[in-house]
C-alpha positions, 0 to 999 in steps of 0.5 A, a space after each residue: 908900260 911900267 906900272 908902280 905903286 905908293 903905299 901911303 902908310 905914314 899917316 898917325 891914326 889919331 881917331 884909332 886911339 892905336 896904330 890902325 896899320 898893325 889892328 888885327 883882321 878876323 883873318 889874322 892878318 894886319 890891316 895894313 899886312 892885307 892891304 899890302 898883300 893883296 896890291 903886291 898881287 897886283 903889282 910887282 914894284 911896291 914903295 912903302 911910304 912910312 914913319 920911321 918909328 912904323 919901318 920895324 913895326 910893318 911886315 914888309 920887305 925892307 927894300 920896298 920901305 922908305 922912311 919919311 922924316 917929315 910924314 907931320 906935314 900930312 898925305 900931300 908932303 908923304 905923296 910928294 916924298 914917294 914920288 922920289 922913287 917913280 922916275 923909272 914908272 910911265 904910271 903910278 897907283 897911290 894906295 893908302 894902307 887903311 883899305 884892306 879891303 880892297 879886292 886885288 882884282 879891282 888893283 888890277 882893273 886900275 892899273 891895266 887901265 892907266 895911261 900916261 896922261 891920264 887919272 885913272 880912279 874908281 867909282 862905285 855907284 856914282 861915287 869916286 874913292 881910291 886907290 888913284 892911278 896917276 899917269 906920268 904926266 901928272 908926276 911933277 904935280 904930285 911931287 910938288 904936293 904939301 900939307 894934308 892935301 892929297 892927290 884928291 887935289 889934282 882931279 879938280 885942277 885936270 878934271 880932262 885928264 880924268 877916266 873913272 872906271 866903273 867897279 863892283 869893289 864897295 871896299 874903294 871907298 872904305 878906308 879905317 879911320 876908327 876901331 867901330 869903322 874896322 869892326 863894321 866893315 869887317 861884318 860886311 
């Protein structure tokens, strides 16, 4: 199967008060530098979702980006735009670039799980978080996405296609929305 991934990195960090994406990690690292790191080890085929005022601002190759004009619309409008570039993909795991946390083994579980009916998605205790691998039959759906709406949205409409996967990964339900959120997670 040929597995792809959408980095969602287009959002505004509004709660941040900054660019949460280019926050320094006590490594060093970005936030958004580690994220990307530890998913490309997982996978090979990376598109970067962005702003275009973020396109020079993130440490990436230039081949992966793609500049979203319209990433005001919200996650679901992004998501919809990425899914321009999956059409050579049987299943596509949509990552969001505030987890930098995430370990790239759990990356891997995911994707090694996917299925072109299927919804792949993590829980950890009970509880679902992301990142999501969507099969290819769910492609057209996600293309239609508007708004602030995310994939989230097509679980509740194909809760058959659905397969959670059981991780030891806490991180799948941490994403970064303020400075206290990147300083406490940071100390776990």
């Amino acid at each position: 199967m040929r597995i792809g991934a959408i980095l969602l990195a287009a959002g505004f960090s509004n709660r941040f008060g900054g660019i949460k994406l280019l926050a320094r990690l006590d490594n060093g690292s970005t936030v958004f530098a580690q994220t990307l790191n530890r998913l490309s080890a997982a996978v090979e085929d990376v598109v970067i979702i962005t702003r275009p005022d973020l396109v020079s601002a993130l440490e990436a190759d230039e081949l992966q980006i793609q500049s979203f004009d319209h990433a005001d619309q919200g996650m679901g409008a992004s998501l919809a735009f990425g899914m321009k570039f999956t059409s050579h993909w049987d299943a596509c795991i949509v990552c969001l670039s505030d987890m930098p946390f995430v370990r790239t083994a759990t990356y891997s579980l995911l994707i090694n799980s996917a299925d072109k009916d299927r919804i792949v998605v993590p829980e950890f205790e009970g509880t679902r978080g992301n990142p999501v691998v969507f099969g290819c039959k769910h492609f057209e759906s996600l293309a239609g996405l508007r708004g602030d709406s995310g994939g989230k949205s097509l679980l509740a409409r194909h809760p058959q296609d659905l397969m959670p996967i059981k991780v030891n990964d806490a991180a799948v339900l941490m994403d970064i929305d303020t400075p206290a959120d990147l300083a406490e997670l940071q100390s776990v």
